[in-house]
N, C-alpha and C positions, 0 to 999 in steps of 0.2 A: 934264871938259867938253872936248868937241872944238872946237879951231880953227873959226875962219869959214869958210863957203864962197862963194864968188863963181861962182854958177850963169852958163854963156851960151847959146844955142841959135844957131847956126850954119849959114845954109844949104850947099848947094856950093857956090853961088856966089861966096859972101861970104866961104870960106874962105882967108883968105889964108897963102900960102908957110911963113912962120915957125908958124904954127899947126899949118899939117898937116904938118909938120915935125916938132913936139912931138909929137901924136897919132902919125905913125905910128912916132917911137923907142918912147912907150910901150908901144903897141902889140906890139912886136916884143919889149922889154924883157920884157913877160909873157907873153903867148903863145907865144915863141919861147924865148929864152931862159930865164928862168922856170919855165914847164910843161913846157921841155924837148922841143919839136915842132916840128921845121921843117917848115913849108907858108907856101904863097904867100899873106902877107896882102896884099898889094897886090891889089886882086882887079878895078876898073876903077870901082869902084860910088861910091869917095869922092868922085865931084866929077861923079855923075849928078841929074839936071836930079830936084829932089823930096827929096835926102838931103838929114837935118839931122842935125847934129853936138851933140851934148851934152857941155858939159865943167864938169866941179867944179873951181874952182883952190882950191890953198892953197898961196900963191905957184907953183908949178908946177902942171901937172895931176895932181889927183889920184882925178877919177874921169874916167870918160871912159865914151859909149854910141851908134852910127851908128843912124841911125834910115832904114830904108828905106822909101821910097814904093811900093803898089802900082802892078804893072805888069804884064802879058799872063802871063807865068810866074808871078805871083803875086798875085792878087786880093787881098792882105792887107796893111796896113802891117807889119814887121817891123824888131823891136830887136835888135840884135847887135852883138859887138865891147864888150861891157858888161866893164866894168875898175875895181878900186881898185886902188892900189900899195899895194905889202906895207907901206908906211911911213904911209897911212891906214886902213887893218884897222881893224876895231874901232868905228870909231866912226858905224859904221851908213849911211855914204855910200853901199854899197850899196840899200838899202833906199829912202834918199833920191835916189840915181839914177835906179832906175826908178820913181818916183813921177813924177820927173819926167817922166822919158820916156813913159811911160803920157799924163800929160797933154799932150803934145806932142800922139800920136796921138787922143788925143779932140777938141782944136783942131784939128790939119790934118784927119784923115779922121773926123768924128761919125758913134757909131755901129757903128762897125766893129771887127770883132773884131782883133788882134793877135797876130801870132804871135812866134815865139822857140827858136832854136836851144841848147839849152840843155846845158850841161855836167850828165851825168846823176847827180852827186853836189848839183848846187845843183836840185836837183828840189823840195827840201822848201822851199826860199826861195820861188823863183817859183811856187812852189803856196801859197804865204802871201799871194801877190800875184793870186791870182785865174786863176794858171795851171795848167792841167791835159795830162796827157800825152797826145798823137793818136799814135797808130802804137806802131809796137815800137823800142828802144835801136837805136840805128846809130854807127858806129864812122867818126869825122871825126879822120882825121888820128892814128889812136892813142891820140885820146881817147873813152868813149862817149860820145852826144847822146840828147837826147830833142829830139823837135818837140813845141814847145808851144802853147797858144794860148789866150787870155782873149778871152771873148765877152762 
């Protein structure tokens, strides 16, 4: 049986200092360090007027998902930046993260389809979730991606 989770939804605004603090070591912790990719995750988008921030605690963060507001380059809400740490694996928080996040986007934008930059090895997950591939693999950073999107 896995640990409790203490879900929070986050806007930018609401974000305070020590949080996105946490978020972006984690952040960097996996994607960076971790997957072994250095690129710019600071990217301008954490604390744009629309982002909400998803975190799992179990005492520290241990899921984490930005959830982007459409905007003129992108008519779609979009999830990204989707994370467990290697020390909650297993116990399905991925699965339970974007559920959550999904229902975000049903709340903020009804209706609308969602999109998703996705690591082209978790294709079979987010396709579990209602996601299906748009375009051809493209290559982010040395990893591949699919663009994904649930309608």
């Amino acid at each position: 049986m896995s640990p409790d989770v203490t879900w929070s939804e986050i806007a930018a605004d609401e974000l305070d200092a020590p949080t996105l603090y946490d978020v972006l070591a984690l952040r960097s912790a996996v994607f960076v360090v971790e997957q072994d990719c250095a690129y710019q995750d600071v990217d301008g988008l954490d604390l744009v007027a629309g982002t909400r921030h998803l975190l799992g605690r179990q005492g520290g963060i241990a899921a984490y998902a930005r959830i982007l507001a459409p905007d003129p380059q992108h008519p779609t809400p979009r999830i990204g930046r989707v994370i467990v740490t290697g020390a909650a694996r297993g116990q399905q928080l991925g699965r339970r993260l974007m559920e959550r996040a999904l229902a975000v986007c049903a709340q903020q934008w009804p209706d609308e389809p969602v999109e998703i930059g996705a690591q082209a090895h978790l294709s079979g997950f987010y396709g579990s979730l209602g996601f299906r591939a748009v375009g051809e693999p493209y290559d982010e950073d040395g990893i591949l991606h699919l663009r994904m999107r649930r309608d």
